[in-house]
Structure formats: C-alpha cells, structure tokens
KEKE-3310 file (N, C-alpha, C; in steps of 0.2 Angstrom, whole numbers, plus 5000, padded with zeros to 4 digits):
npx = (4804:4816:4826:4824:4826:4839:4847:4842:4852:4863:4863:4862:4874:4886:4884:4887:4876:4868:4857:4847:4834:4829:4829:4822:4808:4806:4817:4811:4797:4803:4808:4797:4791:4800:4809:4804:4799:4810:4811:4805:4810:4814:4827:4834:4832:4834:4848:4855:4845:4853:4867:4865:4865:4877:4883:4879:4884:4895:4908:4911:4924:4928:4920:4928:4939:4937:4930:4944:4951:4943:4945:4959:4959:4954:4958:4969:4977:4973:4955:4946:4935:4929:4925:4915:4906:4903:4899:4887:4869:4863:4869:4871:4858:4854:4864:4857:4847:4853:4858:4845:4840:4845:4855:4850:4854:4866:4873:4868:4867:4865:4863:4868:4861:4870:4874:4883:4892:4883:4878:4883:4881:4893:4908:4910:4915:4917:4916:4908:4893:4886:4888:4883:4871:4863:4862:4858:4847:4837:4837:4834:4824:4813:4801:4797:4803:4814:4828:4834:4847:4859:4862:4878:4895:4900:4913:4917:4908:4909:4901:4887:4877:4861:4859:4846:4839:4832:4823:4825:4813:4809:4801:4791:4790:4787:4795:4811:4825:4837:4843:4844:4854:4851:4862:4856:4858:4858:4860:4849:4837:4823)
npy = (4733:4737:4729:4726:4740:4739:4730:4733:4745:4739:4731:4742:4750:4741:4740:4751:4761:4768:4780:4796:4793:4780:4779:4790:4789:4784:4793:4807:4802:4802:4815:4822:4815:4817:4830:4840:4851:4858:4866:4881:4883:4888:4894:4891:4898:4911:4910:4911:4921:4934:4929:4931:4947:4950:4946:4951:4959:4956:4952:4941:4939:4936:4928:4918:4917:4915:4903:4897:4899:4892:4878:4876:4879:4864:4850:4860:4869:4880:4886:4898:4900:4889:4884:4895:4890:4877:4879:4885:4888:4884:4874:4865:4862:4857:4843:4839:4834:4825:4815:4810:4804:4792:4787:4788:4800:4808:4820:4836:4854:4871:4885:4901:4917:4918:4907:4902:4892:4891:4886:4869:4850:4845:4842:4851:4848:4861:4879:4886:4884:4888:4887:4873:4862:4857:4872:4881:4874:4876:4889:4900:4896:4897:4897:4880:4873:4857:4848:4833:4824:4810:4794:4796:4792:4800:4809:4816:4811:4800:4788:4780:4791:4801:4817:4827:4845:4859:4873:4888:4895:4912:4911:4919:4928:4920:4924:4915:4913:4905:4891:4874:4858:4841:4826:4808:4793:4780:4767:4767:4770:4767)
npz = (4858:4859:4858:4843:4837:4842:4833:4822:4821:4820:4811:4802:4804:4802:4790:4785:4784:4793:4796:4800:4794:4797:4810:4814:4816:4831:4836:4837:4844:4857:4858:4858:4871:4879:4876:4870:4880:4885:4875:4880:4891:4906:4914:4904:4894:4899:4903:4888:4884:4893:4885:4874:4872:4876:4866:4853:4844:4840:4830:4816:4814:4828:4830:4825:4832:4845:4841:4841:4851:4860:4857:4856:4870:4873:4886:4891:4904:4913:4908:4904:4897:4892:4904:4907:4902:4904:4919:4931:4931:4921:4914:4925:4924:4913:4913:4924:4917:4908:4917:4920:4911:4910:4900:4889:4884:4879:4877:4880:4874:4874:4861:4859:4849:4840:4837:4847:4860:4875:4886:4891:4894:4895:4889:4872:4854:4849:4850:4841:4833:4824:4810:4806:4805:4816:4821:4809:4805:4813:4823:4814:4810:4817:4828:4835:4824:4821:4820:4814:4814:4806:4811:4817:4822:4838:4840:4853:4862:4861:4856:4847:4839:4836:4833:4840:4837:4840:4841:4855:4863:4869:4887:4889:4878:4868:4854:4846:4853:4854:4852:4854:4855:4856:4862:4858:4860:4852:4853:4863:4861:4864)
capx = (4806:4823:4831:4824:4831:4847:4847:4842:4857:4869:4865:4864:4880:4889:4884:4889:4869:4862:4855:4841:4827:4828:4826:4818:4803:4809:4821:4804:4793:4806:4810:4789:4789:4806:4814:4799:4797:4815:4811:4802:4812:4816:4835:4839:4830:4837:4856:4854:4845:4860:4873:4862:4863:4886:4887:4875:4888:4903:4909:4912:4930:4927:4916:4933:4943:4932:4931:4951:4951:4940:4947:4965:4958:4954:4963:4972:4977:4967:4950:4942:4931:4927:4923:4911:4900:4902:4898:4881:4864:4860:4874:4868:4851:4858:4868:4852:4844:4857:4859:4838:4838:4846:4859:4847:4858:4873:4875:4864:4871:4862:4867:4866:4856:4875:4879:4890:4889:4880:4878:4883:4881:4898:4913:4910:4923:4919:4913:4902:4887:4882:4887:4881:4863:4860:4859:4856:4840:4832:4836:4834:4818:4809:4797:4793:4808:4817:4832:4838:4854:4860:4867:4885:4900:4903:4918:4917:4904:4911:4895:4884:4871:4857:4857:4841:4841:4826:4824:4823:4811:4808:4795:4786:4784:4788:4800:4816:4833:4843:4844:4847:4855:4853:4864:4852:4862:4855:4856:4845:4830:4816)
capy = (4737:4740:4724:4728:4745:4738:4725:4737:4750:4735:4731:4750:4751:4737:4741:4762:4764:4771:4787:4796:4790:4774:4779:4797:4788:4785:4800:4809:4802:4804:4822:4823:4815:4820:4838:4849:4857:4863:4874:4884:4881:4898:4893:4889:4905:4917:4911:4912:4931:4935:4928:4936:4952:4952:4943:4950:4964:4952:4951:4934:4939:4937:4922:4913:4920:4913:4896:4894:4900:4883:4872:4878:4877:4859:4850:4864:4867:4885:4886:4902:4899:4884:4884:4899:4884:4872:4883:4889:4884:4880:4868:4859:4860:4851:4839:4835:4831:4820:4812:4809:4801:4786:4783:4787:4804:4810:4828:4843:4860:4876:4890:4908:4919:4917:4898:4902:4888:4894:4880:4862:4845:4841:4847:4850:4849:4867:4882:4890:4879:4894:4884:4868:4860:4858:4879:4883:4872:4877:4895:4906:4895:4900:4891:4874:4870:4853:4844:4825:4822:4804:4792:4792:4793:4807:4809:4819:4805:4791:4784:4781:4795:4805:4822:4833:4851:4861:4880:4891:4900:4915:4909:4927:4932:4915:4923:4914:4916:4902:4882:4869:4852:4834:4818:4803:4787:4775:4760:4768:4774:4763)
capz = (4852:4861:4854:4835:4835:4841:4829:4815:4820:4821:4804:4798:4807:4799:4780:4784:4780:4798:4792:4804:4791:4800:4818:4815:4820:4837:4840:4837:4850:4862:4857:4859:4876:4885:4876:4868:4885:4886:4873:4883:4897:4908:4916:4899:4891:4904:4900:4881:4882:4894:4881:4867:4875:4876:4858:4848:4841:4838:4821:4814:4815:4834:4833:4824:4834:4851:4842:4839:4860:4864:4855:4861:4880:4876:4890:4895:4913:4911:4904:4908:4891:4895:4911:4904:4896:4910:4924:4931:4933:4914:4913:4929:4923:4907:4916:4926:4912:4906:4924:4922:4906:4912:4897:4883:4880:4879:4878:4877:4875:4871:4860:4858:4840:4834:4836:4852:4867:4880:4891:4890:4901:4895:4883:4866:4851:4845:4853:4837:4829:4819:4801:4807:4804:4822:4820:4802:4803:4818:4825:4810:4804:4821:4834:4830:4821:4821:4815:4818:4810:4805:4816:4816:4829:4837:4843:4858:4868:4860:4857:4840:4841:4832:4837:4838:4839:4840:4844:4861:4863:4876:4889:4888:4871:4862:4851:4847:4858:4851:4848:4859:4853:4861:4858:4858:4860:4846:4854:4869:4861:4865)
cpx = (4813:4824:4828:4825:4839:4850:4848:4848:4862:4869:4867:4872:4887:4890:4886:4880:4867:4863:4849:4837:4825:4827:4823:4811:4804:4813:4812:4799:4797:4806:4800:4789:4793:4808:4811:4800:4805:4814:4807:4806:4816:4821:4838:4837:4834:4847:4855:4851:4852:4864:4869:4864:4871:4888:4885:4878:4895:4902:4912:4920:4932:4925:4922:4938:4943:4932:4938:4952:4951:4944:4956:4966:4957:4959:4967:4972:4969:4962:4945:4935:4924:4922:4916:4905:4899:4899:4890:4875:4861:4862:4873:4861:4851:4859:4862:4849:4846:4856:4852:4837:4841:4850:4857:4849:4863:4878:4870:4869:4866:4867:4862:4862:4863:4877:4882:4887:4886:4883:4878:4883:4889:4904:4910:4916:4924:4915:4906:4901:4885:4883:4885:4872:4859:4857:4856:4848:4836:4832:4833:4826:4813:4807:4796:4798:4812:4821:4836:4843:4854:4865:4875:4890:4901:4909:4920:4912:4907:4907:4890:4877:4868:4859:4851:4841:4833:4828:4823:4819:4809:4801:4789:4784:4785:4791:4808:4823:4840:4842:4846:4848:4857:4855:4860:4857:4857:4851:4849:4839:4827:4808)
cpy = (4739:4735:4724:4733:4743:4733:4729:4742:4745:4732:4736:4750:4750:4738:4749:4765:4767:4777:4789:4794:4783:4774:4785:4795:4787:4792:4804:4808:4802:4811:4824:4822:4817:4828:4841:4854:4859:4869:4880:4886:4888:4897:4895:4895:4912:4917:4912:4919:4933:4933:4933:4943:4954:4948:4947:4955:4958:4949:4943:4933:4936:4931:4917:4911:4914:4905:4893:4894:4892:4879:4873:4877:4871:4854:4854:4864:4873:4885:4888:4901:4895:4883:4889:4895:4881:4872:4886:4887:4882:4875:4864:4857:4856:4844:4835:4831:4825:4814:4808:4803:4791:4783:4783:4794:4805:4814:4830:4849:4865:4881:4897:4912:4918:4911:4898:4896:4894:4891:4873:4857:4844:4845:4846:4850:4858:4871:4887:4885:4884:4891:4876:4867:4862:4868:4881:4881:4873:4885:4900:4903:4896:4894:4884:4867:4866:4849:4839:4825:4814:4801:4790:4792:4797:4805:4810:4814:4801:4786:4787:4784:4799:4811:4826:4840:4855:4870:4882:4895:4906:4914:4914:4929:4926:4919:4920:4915:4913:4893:4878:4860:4844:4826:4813:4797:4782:4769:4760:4769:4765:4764)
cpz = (4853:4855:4845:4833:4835:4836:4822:4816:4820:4815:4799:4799:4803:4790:4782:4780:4785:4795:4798:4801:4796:4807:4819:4821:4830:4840:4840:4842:4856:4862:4861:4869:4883:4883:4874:4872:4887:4879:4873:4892:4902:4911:4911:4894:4893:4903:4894:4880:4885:4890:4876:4866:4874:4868:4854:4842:4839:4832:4821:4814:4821:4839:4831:4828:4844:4850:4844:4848:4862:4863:4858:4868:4883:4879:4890:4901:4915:4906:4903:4901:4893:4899:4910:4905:4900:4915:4922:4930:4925:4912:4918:4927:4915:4909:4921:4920:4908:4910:4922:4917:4907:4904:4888:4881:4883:4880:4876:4878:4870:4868:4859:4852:4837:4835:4841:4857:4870:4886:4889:4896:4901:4887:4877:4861:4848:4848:4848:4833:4824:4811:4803:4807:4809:4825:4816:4802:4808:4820:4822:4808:4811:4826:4830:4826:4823:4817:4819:4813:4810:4809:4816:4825:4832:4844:4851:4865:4865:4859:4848:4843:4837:4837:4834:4840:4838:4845:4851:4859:4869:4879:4890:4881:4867:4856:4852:4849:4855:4850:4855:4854:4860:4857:4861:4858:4857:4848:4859:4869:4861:4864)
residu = (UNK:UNK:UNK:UNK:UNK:UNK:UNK:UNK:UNK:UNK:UNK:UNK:UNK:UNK:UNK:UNK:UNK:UNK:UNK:UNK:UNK:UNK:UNK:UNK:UNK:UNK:UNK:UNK:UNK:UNK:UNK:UNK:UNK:UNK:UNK:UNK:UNK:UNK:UNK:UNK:UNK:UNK:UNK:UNK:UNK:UNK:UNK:UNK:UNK:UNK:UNK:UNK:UNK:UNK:UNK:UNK:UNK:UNK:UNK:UNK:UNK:UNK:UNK:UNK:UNK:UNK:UNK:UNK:UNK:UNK:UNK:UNK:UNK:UNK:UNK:UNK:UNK:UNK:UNK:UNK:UNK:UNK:UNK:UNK:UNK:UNK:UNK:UNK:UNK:UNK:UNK:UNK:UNK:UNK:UNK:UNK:UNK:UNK:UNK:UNK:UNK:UNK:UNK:UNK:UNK:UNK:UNK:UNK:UNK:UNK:UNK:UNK:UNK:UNK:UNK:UNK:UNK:UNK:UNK:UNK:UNK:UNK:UNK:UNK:UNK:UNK:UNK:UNK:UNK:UNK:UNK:UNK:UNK:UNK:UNK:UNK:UNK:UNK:UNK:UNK:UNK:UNK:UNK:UNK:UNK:UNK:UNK:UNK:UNK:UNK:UNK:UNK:UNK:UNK:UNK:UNK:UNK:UNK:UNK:UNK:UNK:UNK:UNK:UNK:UNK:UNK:UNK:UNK:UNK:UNK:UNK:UNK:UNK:UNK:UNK:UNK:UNK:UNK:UNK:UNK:UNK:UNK:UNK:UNK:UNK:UNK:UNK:UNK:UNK:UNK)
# end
C-alpha cells in the first residue's frame, strides 16, 4: 500500500490536487489505530485543565497579544513563552509519541478550551489555534469530534503533511478540555 499511496500523493502533488479526500482513508485507520487513545490521555488532560484553569478569563486582546509574544520569541536568545510549550511532561510525552511513530509524524501539540499551545513535540508557527479548523472543528463540537485537513506543506516540519485534530477529553467525567492536533507525514502512512 506504501508505494501506491506514494505514487498517488506524487501525482496529487505534482498537479496541486492532494487534498485529504484522497488519503482520509488512511489518515483514518491510523488516527483509529495509533491517536484515539490520546484523547483520553491523563498527562495530556492534567496539563490542558491546568492551562484551562490560568486562561480561561483572558480576553482576546490577551490572546493576540500572547500570539504576537511567540512568534516574536521565535529564534530568539530568550523564550520564556516558548519554553512554557516545550517544557514538561506533556511535551515529552508528545515528543515520545513522535520519537515512537517511527517518521510517520511530525508534530503533535495540544491546546487549551481557548486555542492556546499547551504542549508541543516541537515549535509551532503560532501560539493560538483558536481560529483555525484544527480547533474550530473539534473542541467546541465536543467528544468524538475529528478534523483531517488537506495535504500540503507545512512550513514549520518542512514536510507534506495531513494534519488530524481531534478533541481532549477529561479522563473522569469525559467532558471536553481542549484539542490535540497531529502532523501525519503523507508519504508515511501505510
């Protein structure tokens, strides 16, 4: 199946058509056989109520304010922001997950009920998702909820990759905390 996927995204590729319709199916049984059970996941719940718990009053002024921060910190010498997101047992248990996968991702990073990073394996380009699909389509529409976006490049891996995103939820009462998104590397699924 690899070398017909790879085949298929090297032509999707080449015409500007890869689109997720053409590899859902696959991101899909992966998301089914490797990521469901992070969103249950209690590291990554416990970080995410703790953020929910110091965000959940900050006005959108606050939240732009916190992006422009990040993105200001990237490459910088200091990067207390940063390091926030990088630092700490959700972002190694992230980066495990990464390390695990053997190449078939690229990035995970969770967020908060307002879009904010939490925790990530690796830097991202912006630290609030809150207008983006990967949040918009899963946190607010509750358990259960999944969004694959279409394969293109993303900048920040440097690698052509679906991302799927799919809710947290709390391993106690199964209501939702926040979103977790993962880059899938295209050519990778099998």
């Amino acid at each position: 199946m690899r070398s017909t996927l790879t085949a298929a995204l090297a032509t999707a590729l080449v015409s500007g058509t890869a689109g997720a319709n053409e590899f859902e199916p696959a991101i899909m049984a992966y998301y089914e056989a490797e990521l469901a059970s992070l969103a249950a996941d209690p590291v990554l719940a416990t970080a995410i109520r703790d953020r929910n718990e110091a965000t959940s009053a900050f006005s959108q002024a606050q939240i732009d304010e916190l992006d422009l921060a990040w993105r200001a910190e990237v490459g910088a010498s200091e990067s207390a922001l940063i390091r926030s997101v990088l630092d700490g047992p959700a972002a190694d248990a992230l980066r495990t997950k990464v390390d695990d996968a053997a190449g078939s991702i690229s990035e995970i990073f969770i967020m908060d009920a307002r879009g904010l990073n939490v925790a990530a394996s690796g830097l991202t380009s912006d630290y609030w998702q809150g207008d983006e699909e990967k949040f918009t389509e899963t946190f607010p529409k509750g358990a259960g909820a999944v969004h694959v976006s279409e394969v293109e490049f993303d900048e920040s891996t440097q690698t052509f990759q679906s991302q799927v995103s799919f809710t947290i939820l709390d391993p106690d009462t199964q209501e939702p905390l926040g979103a977790i998104t993962v880059g899938l590397i295209a050519e990778a699924l099998d």
